[in-house]
N, C-alpha and C positions, 0 to 999 in steps of 0.2 A: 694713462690710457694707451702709452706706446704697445704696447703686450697685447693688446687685443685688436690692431692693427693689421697683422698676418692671418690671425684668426677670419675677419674679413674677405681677408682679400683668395684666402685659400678655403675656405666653406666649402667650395662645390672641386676643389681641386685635389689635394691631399697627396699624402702619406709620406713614410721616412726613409734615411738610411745615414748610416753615420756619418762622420767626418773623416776623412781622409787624412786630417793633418796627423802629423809625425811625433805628435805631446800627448802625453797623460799628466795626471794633476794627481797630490797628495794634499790632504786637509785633515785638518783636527783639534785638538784643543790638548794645549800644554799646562800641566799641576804640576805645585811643588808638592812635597810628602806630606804637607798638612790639608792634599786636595783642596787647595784656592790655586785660581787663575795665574798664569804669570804673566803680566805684561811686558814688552818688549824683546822677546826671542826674538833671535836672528835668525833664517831658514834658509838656506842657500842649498842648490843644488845647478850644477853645470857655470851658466853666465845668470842664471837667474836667483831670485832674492824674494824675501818676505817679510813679514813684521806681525809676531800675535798681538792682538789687540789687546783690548781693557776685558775683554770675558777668555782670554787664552785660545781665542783661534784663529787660524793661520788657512790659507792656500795658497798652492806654489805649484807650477806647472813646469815637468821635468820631462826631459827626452824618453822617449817608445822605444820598444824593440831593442834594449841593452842595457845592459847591467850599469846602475846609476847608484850613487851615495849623495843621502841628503843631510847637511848637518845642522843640528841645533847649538847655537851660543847664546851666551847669557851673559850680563858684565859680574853676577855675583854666584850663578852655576856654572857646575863643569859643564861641557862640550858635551854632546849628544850626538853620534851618526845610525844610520841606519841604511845599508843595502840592500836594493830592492829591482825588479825589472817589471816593467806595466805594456799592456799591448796600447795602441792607439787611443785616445778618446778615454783608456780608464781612466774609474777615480779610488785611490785606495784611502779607506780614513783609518785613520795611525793618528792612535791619542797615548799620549806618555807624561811619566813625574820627572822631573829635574829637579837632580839633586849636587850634593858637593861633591860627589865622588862621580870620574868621568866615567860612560857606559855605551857600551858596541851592542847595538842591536840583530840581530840574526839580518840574514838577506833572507827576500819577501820577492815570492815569482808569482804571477798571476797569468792566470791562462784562460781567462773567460774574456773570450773571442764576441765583438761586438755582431749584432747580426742584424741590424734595422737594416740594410741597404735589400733582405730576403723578406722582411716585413714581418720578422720574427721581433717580440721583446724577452728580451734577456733579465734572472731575475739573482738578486745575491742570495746565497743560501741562508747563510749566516744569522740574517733577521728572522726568518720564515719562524724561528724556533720561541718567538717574543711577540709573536701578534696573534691580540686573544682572539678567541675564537670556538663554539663552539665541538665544531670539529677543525682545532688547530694543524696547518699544515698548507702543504701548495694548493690544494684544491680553495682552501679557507683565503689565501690570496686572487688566487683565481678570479674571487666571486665580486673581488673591490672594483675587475676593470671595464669597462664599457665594452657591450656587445656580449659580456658571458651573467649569464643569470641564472638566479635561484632562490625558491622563496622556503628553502627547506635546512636551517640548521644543524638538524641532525642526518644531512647526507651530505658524503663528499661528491654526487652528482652534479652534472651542472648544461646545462645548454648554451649555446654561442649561437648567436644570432639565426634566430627562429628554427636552428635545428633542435630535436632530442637530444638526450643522454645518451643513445647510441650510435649516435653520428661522431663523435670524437676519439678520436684514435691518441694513444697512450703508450710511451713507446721508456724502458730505461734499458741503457746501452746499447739503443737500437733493436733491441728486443721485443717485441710488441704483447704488451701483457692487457688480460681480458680481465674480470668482473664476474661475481655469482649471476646466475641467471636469476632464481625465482625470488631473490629479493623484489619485498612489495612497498615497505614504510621505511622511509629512513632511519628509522633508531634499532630497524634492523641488522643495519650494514655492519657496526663495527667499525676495521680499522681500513682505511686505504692500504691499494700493492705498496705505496711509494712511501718508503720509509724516507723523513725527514733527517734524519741523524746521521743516513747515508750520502747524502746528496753535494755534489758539487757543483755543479750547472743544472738549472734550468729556462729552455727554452718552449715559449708560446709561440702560437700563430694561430689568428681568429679566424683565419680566413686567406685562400691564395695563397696554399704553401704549392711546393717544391713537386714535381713526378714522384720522387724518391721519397715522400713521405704517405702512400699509402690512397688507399682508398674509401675514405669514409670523406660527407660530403660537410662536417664545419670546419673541424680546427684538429690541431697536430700538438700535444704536450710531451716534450722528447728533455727526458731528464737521463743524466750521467752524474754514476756514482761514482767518488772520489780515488784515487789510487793512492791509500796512505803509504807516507814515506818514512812514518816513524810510528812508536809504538802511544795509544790513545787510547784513552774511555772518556764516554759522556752518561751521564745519568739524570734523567728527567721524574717526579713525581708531582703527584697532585693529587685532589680527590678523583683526578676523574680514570686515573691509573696512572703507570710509568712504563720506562725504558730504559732500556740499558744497551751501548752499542760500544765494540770495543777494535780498538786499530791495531794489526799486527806487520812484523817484517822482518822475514829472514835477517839471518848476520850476514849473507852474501849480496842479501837485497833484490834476491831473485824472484823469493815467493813474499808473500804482503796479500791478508784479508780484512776486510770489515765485514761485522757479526753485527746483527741487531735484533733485539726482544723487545715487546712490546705486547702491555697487557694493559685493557680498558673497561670501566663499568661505565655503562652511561644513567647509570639509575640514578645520579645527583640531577640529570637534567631531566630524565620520562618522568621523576618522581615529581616535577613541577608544575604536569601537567591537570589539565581536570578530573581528567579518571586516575583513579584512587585506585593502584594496582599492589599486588606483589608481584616484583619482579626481579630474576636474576639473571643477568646477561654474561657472557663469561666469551671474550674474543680477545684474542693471542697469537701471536703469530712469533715466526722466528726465521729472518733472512741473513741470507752471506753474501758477499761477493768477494773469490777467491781469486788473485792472480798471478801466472808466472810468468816470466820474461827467460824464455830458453834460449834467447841469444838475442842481438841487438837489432835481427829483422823479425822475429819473429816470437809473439807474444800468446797468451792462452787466457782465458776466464773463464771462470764459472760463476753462475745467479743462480739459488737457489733461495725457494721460500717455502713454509710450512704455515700454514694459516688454520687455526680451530674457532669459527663463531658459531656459541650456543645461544641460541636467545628463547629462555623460557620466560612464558609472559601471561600472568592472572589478574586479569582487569577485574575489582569490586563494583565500583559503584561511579557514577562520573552524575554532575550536576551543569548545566549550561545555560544562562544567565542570557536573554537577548528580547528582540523586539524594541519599542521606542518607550520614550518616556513616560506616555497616556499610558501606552499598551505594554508594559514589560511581560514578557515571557518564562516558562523554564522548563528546560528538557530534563528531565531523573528520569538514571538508568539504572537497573539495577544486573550484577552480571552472574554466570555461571558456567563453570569451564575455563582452558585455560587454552594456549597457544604454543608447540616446542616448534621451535625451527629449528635444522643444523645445517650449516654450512661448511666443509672441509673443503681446502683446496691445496694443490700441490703442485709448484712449478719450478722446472729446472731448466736452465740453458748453458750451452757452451758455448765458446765464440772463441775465435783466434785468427791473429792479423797476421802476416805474410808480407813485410816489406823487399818485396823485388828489387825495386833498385827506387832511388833516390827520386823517383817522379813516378812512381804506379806500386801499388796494392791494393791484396788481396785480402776479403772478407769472408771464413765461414762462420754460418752461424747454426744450429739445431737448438730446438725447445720442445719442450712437452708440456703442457698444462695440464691439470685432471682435477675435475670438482666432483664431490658427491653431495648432493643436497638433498634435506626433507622439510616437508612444512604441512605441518599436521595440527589441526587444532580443532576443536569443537567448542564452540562459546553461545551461550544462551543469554539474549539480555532483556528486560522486561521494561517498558518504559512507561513514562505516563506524561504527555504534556498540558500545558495548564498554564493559567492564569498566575499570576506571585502577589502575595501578600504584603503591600505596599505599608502597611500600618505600623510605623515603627515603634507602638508601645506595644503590641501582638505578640502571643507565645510564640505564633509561628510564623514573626517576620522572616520573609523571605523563603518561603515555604511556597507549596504548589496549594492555593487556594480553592481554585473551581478547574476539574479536567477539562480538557476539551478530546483528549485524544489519549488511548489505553492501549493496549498492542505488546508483540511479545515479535522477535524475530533467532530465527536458531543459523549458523554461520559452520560450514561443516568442512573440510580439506583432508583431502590425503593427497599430497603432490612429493614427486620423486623423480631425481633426477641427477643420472650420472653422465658425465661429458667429458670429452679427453679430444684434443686440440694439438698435435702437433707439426712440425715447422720445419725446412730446411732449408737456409738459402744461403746463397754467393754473393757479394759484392766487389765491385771495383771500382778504383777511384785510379785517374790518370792527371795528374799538373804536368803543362806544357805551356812553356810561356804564360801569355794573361789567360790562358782558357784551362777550363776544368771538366773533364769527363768522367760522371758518374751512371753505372749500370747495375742489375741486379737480376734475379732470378730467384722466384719461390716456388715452394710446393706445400701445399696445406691441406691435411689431413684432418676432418671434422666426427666424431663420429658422438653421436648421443642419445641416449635413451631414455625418455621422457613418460611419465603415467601423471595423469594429471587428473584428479578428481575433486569437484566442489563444488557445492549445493548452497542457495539461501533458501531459508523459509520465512515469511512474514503472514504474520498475525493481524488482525486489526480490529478489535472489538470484537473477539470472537470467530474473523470471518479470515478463511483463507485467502491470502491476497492472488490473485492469478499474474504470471508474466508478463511484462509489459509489453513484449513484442509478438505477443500473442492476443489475439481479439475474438475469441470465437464467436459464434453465432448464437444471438439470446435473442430470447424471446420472452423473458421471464414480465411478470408473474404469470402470464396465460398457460405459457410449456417450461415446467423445470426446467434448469440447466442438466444436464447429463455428462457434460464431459469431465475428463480425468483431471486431478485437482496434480496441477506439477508445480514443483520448487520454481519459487520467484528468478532465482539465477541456476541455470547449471552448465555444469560442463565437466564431459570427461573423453578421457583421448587416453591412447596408449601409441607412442612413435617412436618407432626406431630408424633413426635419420645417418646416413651418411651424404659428407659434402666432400668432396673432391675440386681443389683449387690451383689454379698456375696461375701466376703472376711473372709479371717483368716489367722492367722501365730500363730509362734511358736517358739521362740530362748531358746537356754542356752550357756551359756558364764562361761569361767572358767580360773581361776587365779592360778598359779601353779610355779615350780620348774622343770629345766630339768638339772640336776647336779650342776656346779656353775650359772647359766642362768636363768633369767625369764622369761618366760612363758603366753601366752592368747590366745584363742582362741575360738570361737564361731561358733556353728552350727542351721542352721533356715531353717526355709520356709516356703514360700509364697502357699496360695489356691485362688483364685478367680473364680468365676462363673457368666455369666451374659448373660441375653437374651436381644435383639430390638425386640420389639413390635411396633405398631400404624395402623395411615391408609393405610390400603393396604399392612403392613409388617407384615411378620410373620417370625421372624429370630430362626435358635435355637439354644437349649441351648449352652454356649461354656464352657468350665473349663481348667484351667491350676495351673500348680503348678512349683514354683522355689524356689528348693534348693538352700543354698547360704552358703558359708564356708570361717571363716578367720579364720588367724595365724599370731600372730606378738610373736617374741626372742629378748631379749635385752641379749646377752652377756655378760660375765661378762670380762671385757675387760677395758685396760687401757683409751681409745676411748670411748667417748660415742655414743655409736651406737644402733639403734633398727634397724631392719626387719620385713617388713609385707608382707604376703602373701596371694590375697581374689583371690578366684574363687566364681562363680556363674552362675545361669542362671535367666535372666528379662524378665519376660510378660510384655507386656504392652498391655492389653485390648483397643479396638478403644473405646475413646472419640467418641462426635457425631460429630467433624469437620472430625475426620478419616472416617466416614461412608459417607461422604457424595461427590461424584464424582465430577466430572470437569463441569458435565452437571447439578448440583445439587441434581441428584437423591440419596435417602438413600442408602445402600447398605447394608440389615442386618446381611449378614452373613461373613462381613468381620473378618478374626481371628487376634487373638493377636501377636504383633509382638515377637518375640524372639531375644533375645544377650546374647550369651555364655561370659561374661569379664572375665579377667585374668588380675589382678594386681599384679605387684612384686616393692616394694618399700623399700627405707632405709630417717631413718632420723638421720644424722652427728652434733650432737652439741658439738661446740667448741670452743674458744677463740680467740680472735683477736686483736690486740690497746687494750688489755687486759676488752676486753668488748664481752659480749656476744653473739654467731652468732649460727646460724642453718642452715643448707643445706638439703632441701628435694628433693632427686629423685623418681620417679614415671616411671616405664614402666607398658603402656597398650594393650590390644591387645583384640577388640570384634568382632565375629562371629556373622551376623545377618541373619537371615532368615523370612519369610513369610512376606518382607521387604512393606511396604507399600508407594509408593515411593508416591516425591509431586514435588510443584514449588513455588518458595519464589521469591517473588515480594515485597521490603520494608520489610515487616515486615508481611503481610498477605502472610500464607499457603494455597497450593490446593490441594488436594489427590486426588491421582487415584483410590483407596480404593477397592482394586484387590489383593493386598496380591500376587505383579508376579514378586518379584527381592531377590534377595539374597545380601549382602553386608557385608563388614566388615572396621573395624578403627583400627588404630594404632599409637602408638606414645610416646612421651619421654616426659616428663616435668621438669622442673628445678627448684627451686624457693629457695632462701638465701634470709634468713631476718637478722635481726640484730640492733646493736644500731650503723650506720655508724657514726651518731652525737652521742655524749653521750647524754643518754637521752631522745631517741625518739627513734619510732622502725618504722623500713624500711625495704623494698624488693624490690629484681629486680629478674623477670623472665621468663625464656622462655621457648617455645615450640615447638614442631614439633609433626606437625598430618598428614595423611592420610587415606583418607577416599574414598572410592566408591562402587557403585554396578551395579550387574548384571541385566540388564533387560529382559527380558524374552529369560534368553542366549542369548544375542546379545554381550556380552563382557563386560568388567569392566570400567567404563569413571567414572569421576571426582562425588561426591553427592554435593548439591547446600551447602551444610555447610563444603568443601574440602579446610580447610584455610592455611593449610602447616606451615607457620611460623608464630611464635607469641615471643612477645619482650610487657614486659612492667617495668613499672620503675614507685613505689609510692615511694617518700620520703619527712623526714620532718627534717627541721633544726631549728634554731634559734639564733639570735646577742650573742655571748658570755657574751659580757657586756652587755649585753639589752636582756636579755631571753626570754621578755616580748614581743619581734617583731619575728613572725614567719613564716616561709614559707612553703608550701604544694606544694608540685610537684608532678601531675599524667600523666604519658606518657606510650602513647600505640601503638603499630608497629604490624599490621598484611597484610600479603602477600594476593592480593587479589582472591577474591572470586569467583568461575565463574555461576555469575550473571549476568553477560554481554550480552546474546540471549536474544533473545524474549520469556517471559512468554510460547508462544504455539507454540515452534520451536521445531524440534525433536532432542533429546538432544545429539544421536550418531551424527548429521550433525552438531550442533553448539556445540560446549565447551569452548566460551571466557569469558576471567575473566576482572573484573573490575579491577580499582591500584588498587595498594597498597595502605591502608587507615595507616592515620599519624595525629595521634593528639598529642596535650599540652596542657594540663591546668593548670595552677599556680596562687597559691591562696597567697598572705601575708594577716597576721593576726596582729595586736595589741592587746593587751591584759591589757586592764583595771585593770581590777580585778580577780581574782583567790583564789579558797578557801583554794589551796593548800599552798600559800605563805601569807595567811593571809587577814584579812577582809578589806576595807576601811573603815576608820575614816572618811570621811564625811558624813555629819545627813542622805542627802539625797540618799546615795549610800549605806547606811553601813547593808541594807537588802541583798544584793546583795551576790552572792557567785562566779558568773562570772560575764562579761562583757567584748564583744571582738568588733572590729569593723575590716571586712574583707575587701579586694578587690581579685576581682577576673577575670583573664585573661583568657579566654575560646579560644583556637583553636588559642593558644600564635604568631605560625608561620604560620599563613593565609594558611593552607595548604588546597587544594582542594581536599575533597574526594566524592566518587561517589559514590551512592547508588545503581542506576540501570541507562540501558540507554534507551530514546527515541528513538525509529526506521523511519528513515526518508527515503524516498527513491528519488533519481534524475532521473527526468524524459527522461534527456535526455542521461545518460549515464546507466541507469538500476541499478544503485550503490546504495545499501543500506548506511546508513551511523549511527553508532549508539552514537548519541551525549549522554555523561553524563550527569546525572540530580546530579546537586552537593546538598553535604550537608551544616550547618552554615559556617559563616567567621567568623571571628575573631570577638567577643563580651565580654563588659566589662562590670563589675558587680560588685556592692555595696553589703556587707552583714553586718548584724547589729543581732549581739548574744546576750541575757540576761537571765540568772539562777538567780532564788529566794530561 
């Protein structure tokens, strides 16, 4: 019960930051060549010592910040050393075979820079490539931690503590990369910007990051891609597509790129779903990042990406199974038409560093982005709901027995839209003594052109359904109706938008003493300024500024503990989906949103089975005002773009990792969030991202005697959403939430080869530094969860009825890993 003692006593206090002390640690598990355990290795590195146990694993804690040799002895193997250099607080796991023949291991540099004392966590890349998933990748981790949620599989979007999916800013190489606009369903995304195969660091923050990271009001995901120092490929396959990423490097060592392709069908998973489609998706992409080193201050890159997602989609027929046990239900649809989307995008940046002298540099950076997108589709679908035929010796168990409700609805789109985004800024960064001065300057160039046209019609027994936010005046049977009979939804707009942007910030940060206690603390802030222009707009000018303040204390205390403390305040300047109304019209003078946050955190690291553990709590609490409220349907937003509600969030987060296996690093954690807002004073009701509870659980294990077979568990439990109304229902009269969303997905692995435990001796493998072969169980426990519901109405009892539109079932998957 000791472990849950800080927990206690820090509930309402919180938050992390590393350790100070001057040790990193190496752990692992030592085989001989017939892969069993060795017991009683000797492990010595510096003054310090260790001992593998009875299952061959070891930790040993070696000096930071310098080149160290750790040796392995055995009384009947040869010696074993390995050269290696770790920053503070690492833990590097290095598993090896000992054999008769003595063996020098390469030196091993690690440069993933601890950053909990910023209230960022830091993640290994390494794994991200072995935890299943059905959109596997950072985003697919993302989704396990408290405070970021998502009840949508088949998207890499996500929300952080009762913001949207457009409140997160996404940054590699300090580049800030954007997203398709007129994606609506998650299975239309495709592939994330953020190639996994590229990635060397990745850094989070939910919440109370840095001036220097931008203006959007949840969190900050700031990934760096790798600088290969030798020549690599990796190749990934599956059913659900592959990739292929290859490492290059000058003979001088001056130039060095990473290439990655990457091609995905997701039709193994839509094809799981109810509706009975044909469907061919076809999304590709293909990135670089090239670098030169033209002298030893002064360095150059380039990021370039090519992206093509086609998603053609012919929905037949879909059946939907509900109501209660007396009363079972069933929706049949039957369809006609079909759906193309295209999405291209195209982005390039350069960058290049300028080290002046030995404590200040220089940052330029320029980017261009350009998407052209269409989404075009005409789909007619006829439906009939009804009663089901409960009689299981019946021709037509299960069958629609008695209607209650007939109808036909027609779904109509021409939307088009090209947008080009570019960028140019300066950075500088200054070390002097314990303090650090960082500054910047941008200029952002928006420019886009938008036609947006689309229509519902609904049917209902014959009878044109009228608008819902339309009520004209009847008087029927006495006086016919007379008025014009309009599409259930419409909307069309044609906008040609320019944004004009400057930005700038300013931080220093400082490293200190406060009697026996360490000390940091950073003060910044945020300028942006930016006009809409175009046809017919004349918006003006707007400017905002956010101050932003942290404090993280590490005590000097038997416990290791830190405390952090960020206040702030976030603009968030409207992007051009925020200007743009329900009716599609621009709106230029909508202002930027505001959130006053308040983070108070602690991070507890401690021991446990005499292995490693951390406990991070997290209390937050954001004030939001000139709130721009919307409506989320799947995964496509709508804005009112009026700037007429006020709002706030709050909430606790939990999160313990650790080595629950020796030798693998795990977490489970949870949440609790609230969130709502004020509509133009009408009262405080639920915001469409109000997910209350959150539970997730990534872990990884492996066969004691068989190290080599491994398993990945990722499980996510959040409390549902209220999504449940109709997109254009008034939200004080409806507040119903969908379930609870419940997924599993569990991945085993085999493991061929590995560079850690030595090479293969056969001719044709012995290139090789991995080799895994995966399976993988998606949605383990066929659980049904709901995205949003269909609105049906019974003709003869006037009963709405809102059937769920489920997401995948349960789907099984082949994966096939190879490093060079």
């Amino acid at each position: 019960m000791n472990i849950f003692k800080p927990l206690v006593c820090f509930i309402f206090l919180l938050t992390g930051i590393t350790s100070f002390a001057q040790t990193a640690f190496v752990k692992g598990v030592v085989l001989d060549k017939k892969s069993k355990p060795v017991e009683g290795v000797n492990v010595s590195c510096a003054n310090n010592t260790a001992q593998t146990n009875d299952k061959g694993f070891f930790q040993i804690a070696v000096p930071s910040d310098e080149t160290v040799t750790v040796e392995f002895t055995h009384v009947s193997l040869k010696k074993a050393s390995l050269k290696l250099s770790l920053k503070s607080k690492e833990v590097y796991v290095f598993n090896m075979y000992m054999s008769d023949q003595e063996e020098q291991m390469g030196e091993v540099i690690i440069n993933n820079n601890k950053k909990s004392v910023q209230g960022i966590l830091t993640f290994e890349a390494k794994d991200i490539r072995f935890i299943p998933g059905a959109n596997a990748g950072i985003e697919n981790i993302l989704k396990t931690l408290p405070g970021v949620n998502s009840n949508n599989e088949l998207s890499t979007q996500y929300s952080v503590r009762g913001g949207n999916y457009d409140e997160n800013l996404v940054y590699v190489n300090e580049i800030e990369v954007y997203r398709p606009f007129l994606i609506r369903s998650g299975q239309q995304e495709g592939l994330s910007f953020i190639n996994t195969d590229l990635v060397q660091n990745i850094d989070f923050s939910a919440g109370g990051f840095q001036a220097k990271y931008g203006d959007k009001m949840s969190s900050v995901l700031d990934i760096t891609y790798r600088n290969p120092t030798q020549f690599g490929a990796s190749l990934e396959m599956s059913f659900l597509g592959g990739s292929l990423a290859v490492d290059a490097v000058s003979k001088d060592k001056k130039w060095s790129a990473i290439t990655g392709v990457r091609y995905r069908n997701n039709s193994l998973l839509v094809n799981s779903q109810e509706t009975q489609t044909n469907y061919t998706p076809t999304f590709a992409d293909i990135q670089t990042n090239i670098n030169y080193k033209a002298s030893d201050k002064w360095q150059w890159s380039f990021l370039g990406n090519i992206s093509q997602n086609k998603y053609l989609y012919q929905p037949l027929t879909r059946q939907t199974n509900f109501g209660t046990v007396n009363e079972p239900m069933v929706l049949a649809v039957y369809y006609q038409g079909k759906e193309k989307d295209l999405y291209n995008t195209y982005f390039g940046a350069i960058k290049t560093t300028y080290q002046v002298n030995d404590t200040f540099s220089l940052k330029f950076i320029g980017s261009v982005f350009h998407t052209i997108e269409q989404e075009y589709f005409d789909i007619y679908a006829q439906y009939r709901l009804g009663e089901v035929d409960t009689n299981i010796g019946s021709d037509s168990y299960g069958d629609i027995q008695f209607s209650r409700g007939i109808g036909s609805q027609l779904n109509h789109a021409r939307n088009d839209l090209d947008a080009l985004i570019a960028n140019l800024e300066i950075k500088g960064l200054n070390n002097w003594k314990q303090n650090q001065i960082e500054w910047g300057v941008k200029y952002t160039k928006e420019s886009i052109r938008d036609r947006i046209s689309e229509w519902e019609v609904i049917d209902s027994a014959g009878f044109s359904i009228r608008p819902p936010i339309i009520v004209p005046k009847n008087d029927e049977p006495y006086v016919p109706y007379s008025g014009l009979l309009l599409p259930y939804q419409f909307v069309k707009a044609v906008n040609f938008t320019d944004i004009d942007r400057f930005s700038a910030y300013a931080q220093w940060s400082h490293k200190d003493n406060l009697g026996t206690a360490e000390i940091w603390y950073n003060l910044g802030m945020r300028m942006q300024s930016w006009e809409v222009s175009g046809d017919n707009l004349s918006g003006k000018v707007q400017t905002v500024f956010s101050p932003r303040a942290q404090f993280a204390i590490k005590p000097d205390w038997k416990k290791d503990m830190l405390f952090r403390f960020t206040i702030g305040l976030y603009n968030q300047p409207p992007f051009y989906r925020e200007l743009r109304d329900y009716d599609g019209a621009v709106q230029p003078d909508v202002k930027a949103q505001k959130s006053l946050n308040i983070v108070l955190a602690n991070d507890y690291s401690f021991k446990m089975w005499q292995r490693p553990f951390k406990l991070v709590t997290e209390a937050y609490y954001k004030n939001m005002t000139d709130v721009n409220t919307y409506t989320l349907d799947n995964v496509r937003i709508r804005y009112a773009a009026n700037n007429n509600a006020a709002a706030f969030a709050q909430g606790l987060d939990l999160r313990l990792n650790g080595e629950f296996v020796p030798g693998t690093d795990s977490w489970i954690s949870f949440g609790y969030l609230k969130t709502e807002e004020n509509i133009d004073d009408k009262g405080y009701i639920s915001r469409p991202t109000d997910q209350r509870l959150k539970f997730g659980l990534l872990f990884q294990d492996y066969m004691p005697k068989i190290p080599s077979l491994k398993l990945y568990l990722n499980l996510v439990y959040n409390t549902g959403l209220p999504g449940g109304s109709p997109s254009y229902s008034d939200p004080y009269l409806y507040q119903n939430r969908l379930n609870d969303y419940r997924r599993v997905d569990v991945g085993f692995s085999k493991v061929f080869i590995d560079q850690k435990v030595g090479m293969s001796t056969k001719k044709f493998f012995k290139n090789f530094k991995e080799l895994s072969l995966g399976f993988e169980i998606f949605n383990l426990f066929n659980n049904q969860n709901a995205i949003t519901n269909t609105w049906v109405r019974d003709v003869y009892t006037k009963t709405e009825y809102g059937i769920p539109n489920y997401m995948t079932e349960r789907v099984f998957n082949l994966k096939l890993n190879a490093r060079l």
